[in-house]
N, CA and C atoms as a LAMMPS dump frame, in Angstrom:
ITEM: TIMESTEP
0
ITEM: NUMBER OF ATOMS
615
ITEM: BOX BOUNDS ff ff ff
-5.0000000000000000e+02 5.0000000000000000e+02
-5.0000000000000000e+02 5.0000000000000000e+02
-5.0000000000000000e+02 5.0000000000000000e+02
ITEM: ATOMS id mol type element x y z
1 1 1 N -0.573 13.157 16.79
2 1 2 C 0.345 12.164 16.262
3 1 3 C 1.663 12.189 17.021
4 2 1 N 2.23 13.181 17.744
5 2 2 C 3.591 13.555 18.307
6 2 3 C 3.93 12.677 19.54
7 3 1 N 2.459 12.674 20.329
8 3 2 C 2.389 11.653 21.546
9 3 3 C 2.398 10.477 21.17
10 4 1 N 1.261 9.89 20.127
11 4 2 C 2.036 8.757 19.922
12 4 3 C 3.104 8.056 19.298
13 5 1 N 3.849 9.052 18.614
14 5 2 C 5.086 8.579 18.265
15 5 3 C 6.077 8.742 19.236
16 6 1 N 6.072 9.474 20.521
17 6 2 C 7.089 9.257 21.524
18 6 3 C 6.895 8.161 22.003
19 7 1 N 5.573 7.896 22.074
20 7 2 C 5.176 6.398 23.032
21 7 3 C 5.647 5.353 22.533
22 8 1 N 5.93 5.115 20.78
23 8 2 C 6.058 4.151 19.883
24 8 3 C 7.61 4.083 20.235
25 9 1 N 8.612 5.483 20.294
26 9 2 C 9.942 5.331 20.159
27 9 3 C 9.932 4.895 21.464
28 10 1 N 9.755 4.907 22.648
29 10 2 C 9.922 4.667 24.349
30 10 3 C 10.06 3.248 23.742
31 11 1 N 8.404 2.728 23.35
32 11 2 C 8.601 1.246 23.647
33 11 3 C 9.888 0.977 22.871
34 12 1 N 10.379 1.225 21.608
35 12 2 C 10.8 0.724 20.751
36 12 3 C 12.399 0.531 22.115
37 13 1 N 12.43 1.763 22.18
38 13 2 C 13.563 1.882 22.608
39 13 3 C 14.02 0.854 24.007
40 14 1 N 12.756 0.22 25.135
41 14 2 C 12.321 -0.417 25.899
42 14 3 C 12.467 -1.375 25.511
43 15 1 N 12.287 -2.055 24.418
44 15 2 C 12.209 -3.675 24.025
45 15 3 C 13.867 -3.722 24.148
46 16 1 N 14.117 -2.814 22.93
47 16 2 C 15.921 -2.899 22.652
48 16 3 C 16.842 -3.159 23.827
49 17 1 N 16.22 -2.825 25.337
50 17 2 C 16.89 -3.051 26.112
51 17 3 C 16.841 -3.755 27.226
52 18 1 N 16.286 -4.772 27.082
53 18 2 C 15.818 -6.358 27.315
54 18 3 C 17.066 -7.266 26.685
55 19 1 N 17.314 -8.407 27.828
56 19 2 C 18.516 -8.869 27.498
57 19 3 C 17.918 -10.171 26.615
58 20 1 N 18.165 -11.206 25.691
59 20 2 C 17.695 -12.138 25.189
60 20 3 C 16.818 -13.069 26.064
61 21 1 N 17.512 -13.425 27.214
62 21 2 C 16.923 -14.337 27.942
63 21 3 C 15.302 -13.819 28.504
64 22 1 N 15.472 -12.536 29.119
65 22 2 C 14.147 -11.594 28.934
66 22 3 C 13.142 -11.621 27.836
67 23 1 N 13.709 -11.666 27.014
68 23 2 C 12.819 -11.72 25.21
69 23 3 C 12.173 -12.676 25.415
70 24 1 N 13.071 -13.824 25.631
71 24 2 C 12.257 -15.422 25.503
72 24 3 C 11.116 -15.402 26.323
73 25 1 N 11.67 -14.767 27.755
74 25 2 C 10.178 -14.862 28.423
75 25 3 C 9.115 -14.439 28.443
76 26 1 N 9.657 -12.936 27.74
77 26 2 C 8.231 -11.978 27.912
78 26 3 C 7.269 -12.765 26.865
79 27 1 N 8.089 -13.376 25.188
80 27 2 C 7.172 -14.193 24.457
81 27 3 C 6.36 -15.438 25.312
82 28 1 N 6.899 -15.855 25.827
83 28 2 C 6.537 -17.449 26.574
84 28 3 C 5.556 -16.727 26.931
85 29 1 N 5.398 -15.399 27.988
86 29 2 C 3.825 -15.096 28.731
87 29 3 C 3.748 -14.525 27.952
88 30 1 N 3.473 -13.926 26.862
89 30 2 C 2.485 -13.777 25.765
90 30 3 C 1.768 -14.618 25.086
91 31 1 N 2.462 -16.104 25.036
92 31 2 C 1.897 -16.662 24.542
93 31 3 C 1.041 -17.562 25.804
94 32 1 N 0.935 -17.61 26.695
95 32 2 C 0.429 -18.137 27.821
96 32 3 C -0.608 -17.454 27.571
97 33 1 N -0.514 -15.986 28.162
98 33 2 C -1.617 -15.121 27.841
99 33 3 C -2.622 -15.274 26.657
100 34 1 N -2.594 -16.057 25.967
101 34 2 C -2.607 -16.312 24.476
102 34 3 C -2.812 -15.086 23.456
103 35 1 N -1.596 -14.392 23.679
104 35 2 C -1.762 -12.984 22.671
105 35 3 C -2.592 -11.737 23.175
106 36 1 N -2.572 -11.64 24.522
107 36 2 C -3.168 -10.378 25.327
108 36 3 C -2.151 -9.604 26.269
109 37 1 N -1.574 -8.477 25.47
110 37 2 C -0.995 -7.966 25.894
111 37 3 C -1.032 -7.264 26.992
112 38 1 N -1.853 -6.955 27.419
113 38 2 C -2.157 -6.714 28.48
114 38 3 C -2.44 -7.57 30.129
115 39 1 N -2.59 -8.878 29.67
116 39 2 C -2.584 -9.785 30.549
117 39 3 C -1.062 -10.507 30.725
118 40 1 N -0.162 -10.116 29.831
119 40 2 C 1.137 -10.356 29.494
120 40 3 C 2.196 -9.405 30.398
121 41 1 N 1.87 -8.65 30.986
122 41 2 C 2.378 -7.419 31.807
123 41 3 C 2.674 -8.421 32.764
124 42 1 N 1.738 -8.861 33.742
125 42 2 C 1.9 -9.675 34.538
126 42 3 C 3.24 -10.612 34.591
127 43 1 N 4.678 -9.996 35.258
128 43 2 C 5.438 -11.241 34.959
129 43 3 C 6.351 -10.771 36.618
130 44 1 N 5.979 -11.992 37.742
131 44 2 C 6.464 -11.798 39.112
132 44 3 C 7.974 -11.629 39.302
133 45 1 N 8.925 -11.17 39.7
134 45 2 C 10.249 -10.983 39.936
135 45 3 C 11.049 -10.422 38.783
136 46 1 N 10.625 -9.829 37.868
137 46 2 C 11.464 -9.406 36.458
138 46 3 C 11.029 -8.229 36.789
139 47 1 N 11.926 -7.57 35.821
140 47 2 C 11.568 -6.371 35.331
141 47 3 C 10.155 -6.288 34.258
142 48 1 N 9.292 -4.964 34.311
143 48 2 C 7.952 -5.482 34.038
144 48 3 C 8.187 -5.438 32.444
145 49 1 N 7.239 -5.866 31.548
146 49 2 C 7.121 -5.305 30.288
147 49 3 C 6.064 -4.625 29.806
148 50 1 N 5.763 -3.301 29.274
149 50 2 C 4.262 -3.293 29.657
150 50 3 C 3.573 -3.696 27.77
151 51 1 N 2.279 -3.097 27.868
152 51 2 C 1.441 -3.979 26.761
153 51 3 C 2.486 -3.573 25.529
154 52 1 N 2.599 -3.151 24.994
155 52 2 C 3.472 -2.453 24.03
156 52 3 C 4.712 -3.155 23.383
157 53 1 N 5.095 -3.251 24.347
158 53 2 C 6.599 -4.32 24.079
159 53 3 C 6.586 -5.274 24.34
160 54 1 N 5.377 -6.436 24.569
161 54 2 C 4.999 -7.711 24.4
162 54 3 C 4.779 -7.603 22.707
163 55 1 N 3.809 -6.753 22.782
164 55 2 C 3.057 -6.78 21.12
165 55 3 C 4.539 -6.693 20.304
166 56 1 N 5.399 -5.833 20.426
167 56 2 C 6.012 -5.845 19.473
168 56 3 C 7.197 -6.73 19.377
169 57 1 N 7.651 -7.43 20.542
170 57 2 C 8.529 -8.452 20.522
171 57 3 C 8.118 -9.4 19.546
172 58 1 N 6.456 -9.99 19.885
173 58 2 C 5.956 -11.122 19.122
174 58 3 C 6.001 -10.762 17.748
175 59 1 N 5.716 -9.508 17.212
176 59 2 C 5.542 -9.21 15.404
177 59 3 C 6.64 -9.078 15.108
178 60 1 N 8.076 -8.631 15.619
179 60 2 C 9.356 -9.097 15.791
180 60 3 C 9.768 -10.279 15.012
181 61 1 N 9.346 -11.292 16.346
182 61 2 C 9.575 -12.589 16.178
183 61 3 C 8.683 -13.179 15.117
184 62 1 N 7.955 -12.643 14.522
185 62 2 C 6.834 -13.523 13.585
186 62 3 C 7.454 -12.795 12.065
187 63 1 N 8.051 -11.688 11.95
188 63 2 C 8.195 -10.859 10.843
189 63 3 C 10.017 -11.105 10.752
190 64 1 N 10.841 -11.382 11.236
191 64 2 C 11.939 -11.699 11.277
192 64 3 C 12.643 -13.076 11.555
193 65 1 N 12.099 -13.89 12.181
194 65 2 C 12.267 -14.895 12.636
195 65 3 C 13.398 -15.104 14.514
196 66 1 N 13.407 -13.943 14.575
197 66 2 C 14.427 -13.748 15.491
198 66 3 C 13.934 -12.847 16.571
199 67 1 N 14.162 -12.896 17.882
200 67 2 C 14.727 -11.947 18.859
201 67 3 C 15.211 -11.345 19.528
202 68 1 N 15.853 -11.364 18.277
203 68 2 C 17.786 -10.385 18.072
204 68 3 C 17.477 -9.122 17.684
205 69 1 N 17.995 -7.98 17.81
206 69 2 C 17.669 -6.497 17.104
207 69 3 C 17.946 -6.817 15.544
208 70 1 N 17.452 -6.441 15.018
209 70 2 C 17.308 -6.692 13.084
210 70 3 C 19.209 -6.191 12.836
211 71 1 N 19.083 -6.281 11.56
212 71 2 C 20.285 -5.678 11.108
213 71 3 C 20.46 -4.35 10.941
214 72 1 N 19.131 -4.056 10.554
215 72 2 C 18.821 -1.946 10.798
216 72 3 C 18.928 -1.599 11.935
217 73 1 N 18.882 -2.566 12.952
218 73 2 C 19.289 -1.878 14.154
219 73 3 C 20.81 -1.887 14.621
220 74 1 N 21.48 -2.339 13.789
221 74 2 C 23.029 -2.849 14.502
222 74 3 C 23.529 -1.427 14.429
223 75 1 N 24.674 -1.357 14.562
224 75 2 C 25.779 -0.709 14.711
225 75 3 C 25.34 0.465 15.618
226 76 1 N 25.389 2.188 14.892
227 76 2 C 24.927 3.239 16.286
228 76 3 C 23.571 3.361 16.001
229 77 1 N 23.559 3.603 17.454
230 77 2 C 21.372 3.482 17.623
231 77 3 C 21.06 4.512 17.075
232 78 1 N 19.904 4.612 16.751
233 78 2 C 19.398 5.306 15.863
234 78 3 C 18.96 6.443 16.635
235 79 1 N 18.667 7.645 16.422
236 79 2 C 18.325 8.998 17.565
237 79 3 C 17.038 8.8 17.642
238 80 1 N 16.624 9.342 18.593
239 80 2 C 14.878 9.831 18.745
240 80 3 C 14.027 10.166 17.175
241 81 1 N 14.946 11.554 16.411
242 81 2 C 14.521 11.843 15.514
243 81 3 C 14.202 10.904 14.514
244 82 1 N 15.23 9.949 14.601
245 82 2 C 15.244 9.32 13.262
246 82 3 C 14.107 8.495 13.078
247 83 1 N 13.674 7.734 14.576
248 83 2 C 12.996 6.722 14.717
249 83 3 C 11.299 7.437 14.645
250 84 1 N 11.453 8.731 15.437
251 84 2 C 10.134 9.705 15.057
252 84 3 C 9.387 9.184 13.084
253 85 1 N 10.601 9.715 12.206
254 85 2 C 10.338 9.876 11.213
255 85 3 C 9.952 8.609 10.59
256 86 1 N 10.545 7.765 10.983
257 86 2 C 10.366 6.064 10.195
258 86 3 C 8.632 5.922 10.799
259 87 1 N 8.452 5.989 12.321
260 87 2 C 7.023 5.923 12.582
261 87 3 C 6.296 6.862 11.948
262 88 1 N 6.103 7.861 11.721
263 88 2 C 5.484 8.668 10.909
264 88 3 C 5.241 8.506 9.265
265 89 1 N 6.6 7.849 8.965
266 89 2 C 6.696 7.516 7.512
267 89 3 C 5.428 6.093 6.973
268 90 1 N 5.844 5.044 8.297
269 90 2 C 5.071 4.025 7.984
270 90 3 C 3.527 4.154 9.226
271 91 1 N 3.086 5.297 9.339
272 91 2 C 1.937 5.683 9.721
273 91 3 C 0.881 6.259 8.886
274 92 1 N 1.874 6.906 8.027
275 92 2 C 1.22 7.613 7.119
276 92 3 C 0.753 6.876 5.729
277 93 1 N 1.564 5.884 5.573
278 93 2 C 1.416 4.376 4.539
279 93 3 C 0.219 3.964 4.901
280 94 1 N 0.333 3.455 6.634
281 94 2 C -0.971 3.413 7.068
282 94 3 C -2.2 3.961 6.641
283 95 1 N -2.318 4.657 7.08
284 95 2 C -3.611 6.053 6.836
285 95 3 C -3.899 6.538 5.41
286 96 1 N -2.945 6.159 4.837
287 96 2 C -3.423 6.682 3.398
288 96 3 C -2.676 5.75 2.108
289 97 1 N -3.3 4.978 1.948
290 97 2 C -3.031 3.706 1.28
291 97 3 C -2.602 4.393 0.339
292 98 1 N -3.335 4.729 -0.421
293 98 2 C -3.575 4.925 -1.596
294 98 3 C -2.195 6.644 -2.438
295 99 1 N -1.293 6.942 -1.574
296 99 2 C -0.76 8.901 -1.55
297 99 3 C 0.69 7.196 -2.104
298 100 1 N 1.433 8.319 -2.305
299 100 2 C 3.055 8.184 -2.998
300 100 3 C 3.735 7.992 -2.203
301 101 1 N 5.302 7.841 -2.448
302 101 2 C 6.463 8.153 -1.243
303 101 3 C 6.811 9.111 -1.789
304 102 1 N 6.713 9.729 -2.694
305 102 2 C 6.778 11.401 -2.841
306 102 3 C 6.238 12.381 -1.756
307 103 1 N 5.007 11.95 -2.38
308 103 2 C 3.969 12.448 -1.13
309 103 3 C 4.329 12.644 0.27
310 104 1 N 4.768 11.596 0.833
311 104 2 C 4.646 11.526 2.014
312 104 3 C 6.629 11.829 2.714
313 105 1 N 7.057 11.661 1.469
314 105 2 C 8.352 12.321 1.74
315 105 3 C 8.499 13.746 1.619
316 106 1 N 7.545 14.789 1.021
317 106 2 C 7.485 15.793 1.034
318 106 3 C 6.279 16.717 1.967
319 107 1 N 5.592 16.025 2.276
320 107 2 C 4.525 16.529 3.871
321 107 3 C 5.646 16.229 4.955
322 108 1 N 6.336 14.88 5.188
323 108 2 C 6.781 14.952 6.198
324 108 3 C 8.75 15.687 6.57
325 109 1 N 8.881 16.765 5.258
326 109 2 C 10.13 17.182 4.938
327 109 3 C 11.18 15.844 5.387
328 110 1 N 10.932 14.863 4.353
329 110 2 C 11.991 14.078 4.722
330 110 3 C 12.444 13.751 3.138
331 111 1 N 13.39 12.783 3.374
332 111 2 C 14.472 12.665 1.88
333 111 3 C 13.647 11.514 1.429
334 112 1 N 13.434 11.434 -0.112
335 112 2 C 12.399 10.308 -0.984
336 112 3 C 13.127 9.082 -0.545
337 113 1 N 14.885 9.485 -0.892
338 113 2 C 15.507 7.764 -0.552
339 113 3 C 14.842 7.425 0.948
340 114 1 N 14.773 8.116 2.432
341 114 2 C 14.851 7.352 3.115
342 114 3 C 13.243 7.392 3.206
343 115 1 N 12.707 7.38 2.843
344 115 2 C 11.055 6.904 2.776
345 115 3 C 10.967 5.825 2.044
346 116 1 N 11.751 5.548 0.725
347 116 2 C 11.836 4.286 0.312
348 116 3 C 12.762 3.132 1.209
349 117 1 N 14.04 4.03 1.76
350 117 2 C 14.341 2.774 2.601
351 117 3 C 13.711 2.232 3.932
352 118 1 N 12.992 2.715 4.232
353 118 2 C 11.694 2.473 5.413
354 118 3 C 11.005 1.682 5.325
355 119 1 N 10.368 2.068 3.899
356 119 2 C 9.44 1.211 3.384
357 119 3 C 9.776 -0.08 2.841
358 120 1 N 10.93 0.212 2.112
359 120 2 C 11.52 -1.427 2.014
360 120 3 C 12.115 -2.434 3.084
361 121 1 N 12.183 -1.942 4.125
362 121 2 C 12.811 -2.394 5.399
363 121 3 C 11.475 -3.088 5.928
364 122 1 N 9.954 -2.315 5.893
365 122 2 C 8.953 -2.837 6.361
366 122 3 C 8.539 -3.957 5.668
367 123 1 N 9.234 -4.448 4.365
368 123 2 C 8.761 -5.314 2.936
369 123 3 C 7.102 -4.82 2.403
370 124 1 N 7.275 -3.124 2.616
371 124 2 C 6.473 -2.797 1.716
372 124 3 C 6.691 -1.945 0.408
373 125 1 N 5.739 -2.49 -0.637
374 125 2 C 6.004 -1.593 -2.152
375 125 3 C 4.762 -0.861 -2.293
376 126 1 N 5.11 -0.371 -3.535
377 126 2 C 3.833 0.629 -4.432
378 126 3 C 3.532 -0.371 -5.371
379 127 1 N 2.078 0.021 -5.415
380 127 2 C 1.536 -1.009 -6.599
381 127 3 C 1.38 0.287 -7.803
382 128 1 N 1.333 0.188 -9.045
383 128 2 C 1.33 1.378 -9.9
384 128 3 C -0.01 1.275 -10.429
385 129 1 N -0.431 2.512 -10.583
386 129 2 C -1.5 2.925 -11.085
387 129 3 C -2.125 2.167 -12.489
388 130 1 N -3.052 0.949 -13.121
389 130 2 C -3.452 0.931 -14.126
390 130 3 C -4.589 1.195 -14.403
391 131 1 N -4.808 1.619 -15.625
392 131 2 C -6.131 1.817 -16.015
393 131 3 C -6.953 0.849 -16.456
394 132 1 N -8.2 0.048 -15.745
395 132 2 C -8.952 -1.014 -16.655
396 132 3 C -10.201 -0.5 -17.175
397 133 1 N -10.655 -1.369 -18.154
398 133 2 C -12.024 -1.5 -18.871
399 133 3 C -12.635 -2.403 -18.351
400 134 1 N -13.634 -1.797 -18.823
401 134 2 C -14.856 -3.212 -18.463
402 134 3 C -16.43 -2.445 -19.193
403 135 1 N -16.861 -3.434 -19.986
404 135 2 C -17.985 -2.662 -20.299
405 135 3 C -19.576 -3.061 -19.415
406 136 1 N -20.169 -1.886 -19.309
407 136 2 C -21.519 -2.1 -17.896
408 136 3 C -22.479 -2.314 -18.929
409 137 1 N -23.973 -2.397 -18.083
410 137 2 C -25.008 -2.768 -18.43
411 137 3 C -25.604 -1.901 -19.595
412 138 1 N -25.488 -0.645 -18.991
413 138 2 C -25.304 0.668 -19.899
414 138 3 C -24.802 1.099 -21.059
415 139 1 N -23.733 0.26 -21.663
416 139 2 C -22.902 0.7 -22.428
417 139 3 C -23.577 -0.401 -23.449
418 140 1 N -24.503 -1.219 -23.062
419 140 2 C -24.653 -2.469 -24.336
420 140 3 C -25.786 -1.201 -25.088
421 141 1 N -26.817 -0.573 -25.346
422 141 2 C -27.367 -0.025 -25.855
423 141 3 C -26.38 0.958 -26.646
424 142 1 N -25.617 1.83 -25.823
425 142 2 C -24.811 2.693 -26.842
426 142 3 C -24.034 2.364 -27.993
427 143 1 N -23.533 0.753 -27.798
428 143 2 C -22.82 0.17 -28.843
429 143 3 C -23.969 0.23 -30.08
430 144 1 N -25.141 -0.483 -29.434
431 144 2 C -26.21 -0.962 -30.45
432 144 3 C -26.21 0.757 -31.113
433 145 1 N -26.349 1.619 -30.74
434 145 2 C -26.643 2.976 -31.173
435 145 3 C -25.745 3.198 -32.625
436 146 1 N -24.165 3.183 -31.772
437 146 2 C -23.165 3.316 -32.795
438 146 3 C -23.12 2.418 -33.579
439 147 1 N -23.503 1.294 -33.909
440 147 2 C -23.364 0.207 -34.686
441 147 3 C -24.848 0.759 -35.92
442 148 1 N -25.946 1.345 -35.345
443 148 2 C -26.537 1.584 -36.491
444 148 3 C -26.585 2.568 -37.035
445 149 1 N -26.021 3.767 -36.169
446 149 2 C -25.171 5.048 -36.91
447 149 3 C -24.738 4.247 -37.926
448 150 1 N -23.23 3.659 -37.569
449 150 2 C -22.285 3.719 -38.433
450 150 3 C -22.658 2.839 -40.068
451 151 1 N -23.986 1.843 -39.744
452 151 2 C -24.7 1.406 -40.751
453 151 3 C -25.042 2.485 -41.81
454 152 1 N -26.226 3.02 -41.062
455 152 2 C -26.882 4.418 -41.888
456 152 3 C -25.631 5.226 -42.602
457 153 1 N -24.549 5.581 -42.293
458 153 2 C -23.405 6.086 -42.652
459 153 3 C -22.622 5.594 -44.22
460 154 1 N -22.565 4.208 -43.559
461 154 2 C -22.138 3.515 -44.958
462 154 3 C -23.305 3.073 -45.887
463 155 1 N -24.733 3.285 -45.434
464 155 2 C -25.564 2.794 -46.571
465 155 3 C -25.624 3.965 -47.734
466 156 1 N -25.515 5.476 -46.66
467 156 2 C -25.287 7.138 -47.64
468 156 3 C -23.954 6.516 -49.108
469 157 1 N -23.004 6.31 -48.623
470 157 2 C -21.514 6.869 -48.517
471 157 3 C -21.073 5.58 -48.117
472 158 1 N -20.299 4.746 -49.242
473 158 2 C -20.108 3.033 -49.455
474 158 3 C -18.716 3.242 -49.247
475 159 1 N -18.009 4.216 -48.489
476 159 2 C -16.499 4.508 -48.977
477 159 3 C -16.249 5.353 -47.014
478 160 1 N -17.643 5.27 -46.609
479 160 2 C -17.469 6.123 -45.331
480 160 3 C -16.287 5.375 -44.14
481 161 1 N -16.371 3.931 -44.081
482 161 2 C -15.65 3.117 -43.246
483 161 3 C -13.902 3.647 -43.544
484 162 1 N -13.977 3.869 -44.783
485 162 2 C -12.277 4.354 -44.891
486 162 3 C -11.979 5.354 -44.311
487 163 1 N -13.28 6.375 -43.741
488 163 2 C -12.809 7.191 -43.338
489 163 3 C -12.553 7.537 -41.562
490 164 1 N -12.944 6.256 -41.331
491 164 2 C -12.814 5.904 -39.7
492 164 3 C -11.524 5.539 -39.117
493 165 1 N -11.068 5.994 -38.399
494 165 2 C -9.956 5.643 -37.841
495 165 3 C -10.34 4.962 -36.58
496 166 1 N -10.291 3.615 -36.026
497 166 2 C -10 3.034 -35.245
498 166 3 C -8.799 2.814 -34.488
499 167 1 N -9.251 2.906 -32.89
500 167 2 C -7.639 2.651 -32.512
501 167 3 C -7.479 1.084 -32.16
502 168 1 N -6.585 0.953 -31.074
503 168 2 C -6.197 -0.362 -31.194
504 168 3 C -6.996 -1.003 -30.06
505 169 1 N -7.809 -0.216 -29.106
506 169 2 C -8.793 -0.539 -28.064
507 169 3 C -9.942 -1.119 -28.238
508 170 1 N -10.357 -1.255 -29.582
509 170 2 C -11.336 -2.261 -30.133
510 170 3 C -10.981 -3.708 -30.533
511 171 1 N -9.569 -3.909 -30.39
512 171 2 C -9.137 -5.574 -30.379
513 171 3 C -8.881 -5.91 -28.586
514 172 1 N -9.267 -5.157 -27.641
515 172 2 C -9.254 -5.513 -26.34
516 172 3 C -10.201 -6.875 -26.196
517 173 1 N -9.539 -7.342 -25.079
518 173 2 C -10.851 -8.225 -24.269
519 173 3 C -11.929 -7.337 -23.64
520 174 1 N -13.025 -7.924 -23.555
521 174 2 C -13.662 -6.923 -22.566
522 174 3 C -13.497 -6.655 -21.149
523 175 1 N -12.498 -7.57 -20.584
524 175 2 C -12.213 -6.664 -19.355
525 175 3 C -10.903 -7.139 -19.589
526 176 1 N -10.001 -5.915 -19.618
527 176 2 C -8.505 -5.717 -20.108
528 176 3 C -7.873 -4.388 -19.385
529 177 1 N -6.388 -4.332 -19.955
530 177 2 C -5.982 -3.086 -19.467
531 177 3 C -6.192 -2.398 -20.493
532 178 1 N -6.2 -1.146 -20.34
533 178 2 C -7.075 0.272 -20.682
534 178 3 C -5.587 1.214 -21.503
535 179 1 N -4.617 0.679 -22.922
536 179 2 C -4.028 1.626 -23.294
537 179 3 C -4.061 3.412 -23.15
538 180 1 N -3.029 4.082 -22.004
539 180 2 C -3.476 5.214 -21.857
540 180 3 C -2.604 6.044 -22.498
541 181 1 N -2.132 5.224 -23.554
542 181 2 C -1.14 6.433 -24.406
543 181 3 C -1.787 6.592 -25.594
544 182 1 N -3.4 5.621 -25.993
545 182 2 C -3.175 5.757 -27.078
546 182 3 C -5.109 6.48 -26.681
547 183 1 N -5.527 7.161 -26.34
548 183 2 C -7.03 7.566 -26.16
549 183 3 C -7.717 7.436 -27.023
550 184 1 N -9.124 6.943 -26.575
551 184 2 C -9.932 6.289 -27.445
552 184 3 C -10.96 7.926 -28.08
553 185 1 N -10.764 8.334 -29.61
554 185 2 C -11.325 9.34 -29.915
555 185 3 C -13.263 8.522 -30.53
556 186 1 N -13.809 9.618 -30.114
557 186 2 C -15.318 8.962 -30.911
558 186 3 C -15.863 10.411 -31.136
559 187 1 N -17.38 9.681 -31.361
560 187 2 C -17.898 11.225 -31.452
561 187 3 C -19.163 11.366 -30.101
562 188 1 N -18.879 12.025 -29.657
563 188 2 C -19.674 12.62 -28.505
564 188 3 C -19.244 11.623 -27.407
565 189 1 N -20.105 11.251 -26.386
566 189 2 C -19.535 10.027 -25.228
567 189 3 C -19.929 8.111 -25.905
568 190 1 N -20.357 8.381 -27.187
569 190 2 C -21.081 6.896 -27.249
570 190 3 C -20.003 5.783 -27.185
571 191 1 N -18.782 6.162 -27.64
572 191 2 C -17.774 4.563 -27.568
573 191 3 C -16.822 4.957 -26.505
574 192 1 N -16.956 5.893 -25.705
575 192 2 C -15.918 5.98 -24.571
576 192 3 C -16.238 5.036 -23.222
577 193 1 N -15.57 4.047 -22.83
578 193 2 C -15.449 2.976 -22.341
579 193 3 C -15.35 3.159 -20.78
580 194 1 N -16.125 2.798 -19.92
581 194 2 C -15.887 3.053 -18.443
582 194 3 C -14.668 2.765 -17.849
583 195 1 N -14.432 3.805 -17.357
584 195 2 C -12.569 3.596 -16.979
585 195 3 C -12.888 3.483 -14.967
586 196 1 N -11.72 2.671 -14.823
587 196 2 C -11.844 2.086 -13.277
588 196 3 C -10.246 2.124 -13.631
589 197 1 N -9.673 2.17 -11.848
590 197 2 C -8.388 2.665 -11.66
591 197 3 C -8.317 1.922 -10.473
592 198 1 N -7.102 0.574 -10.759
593 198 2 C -6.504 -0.32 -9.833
594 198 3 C -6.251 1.084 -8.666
595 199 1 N -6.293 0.814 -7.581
596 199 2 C -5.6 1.244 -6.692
597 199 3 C -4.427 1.392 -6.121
598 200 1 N -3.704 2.174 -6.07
599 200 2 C -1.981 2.198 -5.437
600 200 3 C -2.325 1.986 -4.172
601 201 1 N -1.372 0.896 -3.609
602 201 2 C -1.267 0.486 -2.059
603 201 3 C -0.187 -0.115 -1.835
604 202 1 N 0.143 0.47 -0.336
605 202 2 C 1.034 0.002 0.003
606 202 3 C 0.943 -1.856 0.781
607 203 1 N 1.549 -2.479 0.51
608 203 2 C 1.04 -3.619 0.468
609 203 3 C 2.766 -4.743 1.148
610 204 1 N 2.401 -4.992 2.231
611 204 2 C 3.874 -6.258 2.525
612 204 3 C 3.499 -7.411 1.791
613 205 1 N 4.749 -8.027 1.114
614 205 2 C 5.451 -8.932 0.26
615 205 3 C 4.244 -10.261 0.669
């Protein structure tokens, strides 16, 4: 990962120092090229650009509207280190959709705020964890089960239903969110409800 995050800060640092009029062009043969960065290198009497800093001029220009340095880039440039950590931060978003900015602020010993400000700079969030229901093919027999338990129960003992406590997960839709403060008690596994878990991802706006 170390190599390619020097390679990522070079280019980064490579684009940044391209004068505007340069910008315009290297996009123009990118887009000639029609989006092959590598065939985009090709530019006679300039200074070269290589594949790298074509690609990222254009997502630049498509994610900002501009090919001006952002506003995170103004004032003093940012060090090697810093820019190390932001690639690493939003590499690791990458690679593992689904981990925290906890997480990944504490593998990569960095501070939670600036993992969130990274991430909000990229216009990416956390989606939060919910719990859904849904009942399967499987689960239609077990109802039928408990439904003639709980018959046989009250045909003994005409007073047995008072003694049931229901929670509030039996006025659900059948595919709903999954109250996880309030757990569904039964007896043995027959009314416990297949639980599925939205996924946390990191996800742009």
């Amino acid at each position: 990962m170390s190599v390619q995050l020097s390679i990522a800060v070079g280019t980064y640092r490579k684009m940044l120092s391209f004068i505007i009029r340069e910008k315009a062009d290297i996009h123009f043969i990118m887009g000639t090229a029609n989006g092959n960065g590598s065939e985009s290198q090709w530019f006679p009497n300039r200074r070269l650009p290589d594949r790298k800093t074509s690609e990222r001029l254009h997502r630049q220009l498509c994610e900002t509207g501009s090919i001006l340095a952002s506003r995170s880039d103004a004032g003093c440039p940012k060090t090697d280190g810093a820019l190390v950590v932001e690639e690493a931060i939003l590499d690791m978003g990458a690679d593992h959709p689904s981990t925290s900015t906890r997480a990944v602020a504490r593998q990569l010993h960095a501070s939670h705020s600036t993992t969130w400000r990274v991430m909000k700079d990229e216009s990416l969030h956390p989606y939060h964890v919910q719990r859904v229901q849904e009942p399967t093919q499987r689960d239609y027999p077990r109802r039928v089960e408990f439904v003639s338990w709980f018959l046989q129960q009250s045909a003994v003992n005409s007073d047995f239903g008072a003694t049931v406590l229901f929670t509030d997960e039996r006025t659900f839709i059948r595919e709903g969110a999954f109250n996880a403060h309030n757990q569904l008690a039964t007896y043995g596994s027959i009314l416990v409800p297949r639980l599925g878990r939205r996924r946390r991802t990191f996800s742009a706006h």
